[in-house]
Backbone as CSV, one residue per row, in Angstrom:
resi,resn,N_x,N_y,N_z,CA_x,CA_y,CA_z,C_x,C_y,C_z
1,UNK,74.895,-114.647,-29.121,74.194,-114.387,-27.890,75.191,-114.294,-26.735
2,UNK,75.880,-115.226,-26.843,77.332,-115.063,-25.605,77.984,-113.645,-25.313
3,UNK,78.447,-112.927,-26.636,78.896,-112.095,-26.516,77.848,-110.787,-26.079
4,UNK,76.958,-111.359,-27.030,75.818,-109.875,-26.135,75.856,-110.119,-24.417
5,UNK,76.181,-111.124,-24.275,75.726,-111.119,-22.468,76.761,-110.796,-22.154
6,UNK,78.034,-111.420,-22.280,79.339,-110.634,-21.783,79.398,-109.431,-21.840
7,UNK,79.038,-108.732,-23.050,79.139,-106.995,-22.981,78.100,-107.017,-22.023
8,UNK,76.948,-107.477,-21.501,75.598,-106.579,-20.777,76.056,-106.773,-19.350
9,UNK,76.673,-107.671,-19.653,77.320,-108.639,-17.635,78.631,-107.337,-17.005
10,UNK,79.775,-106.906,-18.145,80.435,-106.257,-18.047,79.653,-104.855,-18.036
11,UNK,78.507,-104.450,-18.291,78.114,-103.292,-18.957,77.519,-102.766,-17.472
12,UNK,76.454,-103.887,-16.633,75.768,-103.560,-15.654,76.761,-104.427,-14.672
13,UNK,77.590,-104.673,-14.777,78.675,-105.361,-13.012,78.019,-106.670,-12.881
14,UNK,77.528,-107.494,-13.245,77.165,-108.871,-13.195,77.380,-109.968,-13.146
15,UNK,77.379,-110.866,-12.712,77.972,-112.450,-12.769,77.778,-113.261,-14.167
16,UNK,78.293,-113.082,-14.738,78.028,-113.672,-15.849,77.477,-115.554,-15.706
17,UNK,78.557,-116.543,-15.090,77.701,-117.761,-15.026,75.932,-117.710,-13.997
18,UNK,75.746,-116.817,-12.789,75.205,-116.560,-12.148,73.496,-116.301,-13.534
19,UNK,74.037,-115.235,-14.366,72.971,-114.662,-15.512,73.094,-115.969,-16.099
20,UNK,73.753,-116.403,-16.365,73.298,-117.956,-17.310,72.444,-119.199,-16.899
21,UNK,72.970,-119.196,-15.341,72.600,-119.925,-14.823,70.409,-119.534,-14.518
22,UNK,70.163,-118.446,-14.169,68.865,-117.810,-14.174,68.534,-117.887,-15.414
23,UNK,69.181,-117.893,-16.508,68.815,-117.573,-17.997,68.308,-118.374,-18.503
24,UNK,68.941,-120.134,-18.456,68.924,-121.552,-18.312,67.571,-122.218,-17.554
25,UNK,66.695,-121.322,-16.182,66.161,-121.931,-15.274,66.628,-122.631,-14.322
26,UNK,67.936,-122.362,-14.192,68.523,-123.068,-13.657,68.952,-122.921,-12.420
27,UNK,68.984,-123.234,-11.028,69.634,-121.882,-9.963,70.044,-122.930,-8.922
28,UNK,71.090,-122.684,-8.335,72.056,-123.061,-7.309,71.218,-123.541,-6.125
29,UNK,70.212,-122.738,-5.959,69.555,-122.918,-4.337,67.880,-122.224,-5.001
30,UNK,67.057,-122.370,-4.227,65.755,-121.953,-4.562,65.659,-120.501,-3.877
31,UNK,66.585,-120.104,-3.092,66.160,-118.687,-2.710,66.706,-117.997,-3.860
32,UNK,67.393,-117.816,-5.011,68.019,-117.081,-6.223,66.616,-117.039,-6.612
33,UNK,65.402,-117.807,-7.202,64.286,-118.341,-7.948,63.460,-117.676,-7.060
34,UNK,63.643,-117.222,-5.980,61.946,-116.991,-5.009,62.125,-115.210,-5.191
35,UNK,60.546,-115.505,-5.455,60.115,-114.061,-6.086,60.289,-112.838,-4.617
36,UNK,60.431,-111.786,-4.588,60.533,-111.022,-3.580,58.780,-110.581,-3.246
37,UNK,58.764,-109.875,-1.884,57.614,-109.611,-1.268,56.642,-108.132,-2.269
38,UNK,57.375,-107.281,-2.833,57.203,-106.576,-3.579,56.448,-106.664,-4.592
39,UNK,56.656,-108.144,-5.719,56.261,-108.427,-6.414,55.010,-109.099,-6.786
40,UNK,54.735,-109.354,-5.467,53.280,-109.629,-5.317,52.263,-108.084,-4.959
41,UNK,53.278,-107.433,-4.359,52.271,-105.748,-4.028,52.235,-105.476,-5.352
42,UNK,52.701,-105.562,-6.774,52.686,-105.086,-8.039,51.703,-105.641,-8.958
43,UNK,52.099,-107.031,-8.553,50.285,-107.829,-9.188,49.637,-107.684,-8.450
44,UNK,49.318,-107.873,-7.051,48.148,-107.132,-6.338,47.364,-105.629,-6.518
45,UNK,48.189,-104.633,-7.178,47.784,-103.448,-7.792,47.521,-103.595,-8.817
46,UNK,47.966,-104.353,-9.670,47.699,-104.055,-11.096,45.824,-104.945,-11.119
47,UNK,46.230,-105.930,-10.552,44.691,-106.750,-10.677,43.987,-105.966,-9.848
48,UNK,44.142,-104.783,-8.799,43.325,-104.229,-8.051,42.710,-102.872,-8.802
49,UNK,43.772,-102.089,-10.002,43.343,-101.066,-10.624,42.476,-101.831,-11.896
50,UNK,42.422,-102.860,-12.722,41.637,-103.779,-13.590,40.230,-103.949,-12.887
51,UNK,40.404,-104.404,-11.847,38.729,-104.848,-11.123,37.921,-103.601,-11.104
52,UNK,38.688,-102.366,-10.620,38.176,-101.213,-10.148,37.940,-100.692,-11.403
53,UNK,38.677,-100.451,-12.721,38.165,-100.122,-14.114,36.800,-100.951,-14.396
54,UNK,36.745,-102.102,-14.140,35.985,-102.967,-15.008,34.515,-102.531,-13.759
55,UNK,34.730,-102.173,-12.744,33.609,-102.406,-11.905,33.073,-100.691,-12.890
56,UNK,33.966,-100.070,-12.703,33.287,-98.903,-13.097,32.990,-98.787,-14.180
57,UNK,33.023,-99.715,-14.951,32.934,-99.278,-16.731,31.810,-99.013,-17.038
58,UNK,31.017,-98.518,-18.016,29.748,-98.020,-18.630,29.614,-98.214,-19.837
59,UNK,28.565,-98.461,-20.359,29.044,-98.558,-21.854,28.254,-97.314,-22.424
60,UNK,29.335,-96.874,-23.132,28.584,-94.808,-23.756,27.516,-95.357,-24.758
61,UNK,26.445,-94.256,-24.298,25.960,-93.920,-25.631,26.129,-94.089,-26.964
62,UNK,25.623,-94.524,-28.089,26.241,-94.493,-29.138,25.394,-94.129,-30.131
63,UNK,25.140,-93.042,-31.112,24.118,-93.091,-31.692,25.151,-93.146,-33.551
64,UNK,24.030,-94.299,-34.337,24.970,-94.695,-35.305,23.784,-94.100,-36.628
65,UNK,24.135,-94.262,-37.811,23.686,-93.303,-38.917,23.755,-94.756,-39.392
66,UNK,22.795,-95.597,-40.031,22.840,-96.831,-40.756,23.060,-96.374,-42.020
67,UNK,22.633,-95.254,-42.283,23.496,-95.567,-43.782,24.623,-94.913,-43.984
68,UNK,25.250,-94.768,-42.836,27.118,-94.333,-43.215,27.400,-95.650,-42.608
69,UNK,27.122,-96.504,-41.846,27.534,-97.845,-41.410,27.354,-98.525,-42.881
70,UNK,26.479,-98.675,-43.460,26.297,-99.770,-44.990,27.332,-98.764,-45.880
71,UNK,27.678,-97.533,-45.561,29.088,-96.835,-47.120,30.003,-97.942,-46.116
72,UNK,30.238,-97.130,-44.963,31.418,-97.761,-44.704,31.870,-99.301,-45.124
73,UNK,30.796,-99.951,-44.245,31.355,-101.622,-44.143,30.903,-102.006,-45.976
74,UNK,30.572,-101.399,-46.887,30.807,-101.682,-48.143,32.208,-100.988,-48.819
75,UNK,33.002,-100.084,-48.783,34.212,-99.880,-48.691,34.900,-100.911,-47.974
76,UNK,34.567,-101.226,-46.851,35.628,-102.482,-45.945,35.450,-103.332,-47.071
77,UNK,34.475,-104.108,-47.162,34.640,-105.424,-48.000,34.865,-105.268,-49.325
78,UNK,35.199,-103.629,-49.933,35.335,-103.936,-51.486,37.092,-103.957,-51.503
79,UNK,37.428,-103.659,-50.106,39.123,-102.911,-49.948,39.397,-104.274,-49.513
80,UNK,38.725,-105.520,-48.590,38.910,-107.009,-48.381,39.175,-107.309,-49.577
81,UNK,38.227,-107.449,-50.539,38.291,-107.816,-51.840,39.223,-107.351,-52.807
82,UNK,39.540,-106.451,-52.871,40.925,-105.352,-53.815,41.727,-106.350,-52.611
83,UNK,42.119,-106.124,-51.489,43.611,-106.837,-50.939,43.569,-108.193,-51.439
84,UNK,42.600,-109.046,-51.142,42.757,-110.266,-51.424,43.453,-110.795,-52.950
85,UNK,42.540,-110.254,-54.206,42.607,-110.133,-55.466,44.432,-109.606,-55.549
86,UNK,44.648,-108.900,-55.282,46.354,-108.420,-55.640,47.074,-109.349,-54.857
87,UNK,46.560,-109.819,-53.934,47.504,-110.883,-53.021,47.426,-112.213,-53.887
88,UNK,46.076,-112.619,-54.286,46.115,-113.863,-55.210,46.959,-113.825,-56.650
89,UNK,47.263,-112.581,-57.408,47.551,-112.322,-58.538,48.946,-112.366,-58.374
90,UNK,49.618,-111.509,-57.381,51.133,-112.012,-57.020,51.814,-113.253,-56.475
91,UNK,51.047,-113.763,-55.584,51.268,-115.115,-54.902,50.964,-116.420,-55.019
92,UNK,49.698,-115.948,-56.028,48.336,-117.386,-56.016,48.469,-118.202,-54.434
93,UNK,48.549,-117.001,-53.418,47.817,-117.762,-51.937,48.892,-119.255,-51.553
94,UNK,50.405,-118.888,-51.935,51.311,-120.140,-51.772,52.357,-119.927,-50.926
């Protein structure tokens, strides 16, 4: 791990004890640790485009065929059953 940071410290111009020291949790003074003003405009958008999805959401239409739902979810559980069975036969579940 040392050496990956030395190449990334040398790679991007960096302080190497400075990156250790942040890396650690660790920091000289609390202004290194304090988040910038920006970073709150970024979670403030992101939770502002989420509310605005969720306010608008709808739930579609759905019209379902019950008996392609009973093929299907009987394929699911015979393909549960085939995985399980080859998993017990190689492993016995250990």
């Amino acid at each position: 791990m040392r050496e990956a940071l030395v190449r990334e410290c040398a790679r991007y111009d960096l302080d190497y004890d400075r990156v250790i020291r942040l890396y650690s949790g660790v920091a000289d003074d609390a202004q290194e640790m304090k988040r910038a003003w920006w970073d709150y405009v970024v979670l403030a958008a992101g939770v502002a485009v989420f509310i605005w999805l969720g306010l608008n959401a709808r739930v579609p239409a759905l019209a379902m065929n019950f008996a392609w739902v009973g093929v299907l979810t009987a394929i699911l559980v015979l393909a549960a059953v085939g995985g399980a069975w080859v998993l017990w036969r190689s492993t016995r579940f250990s």
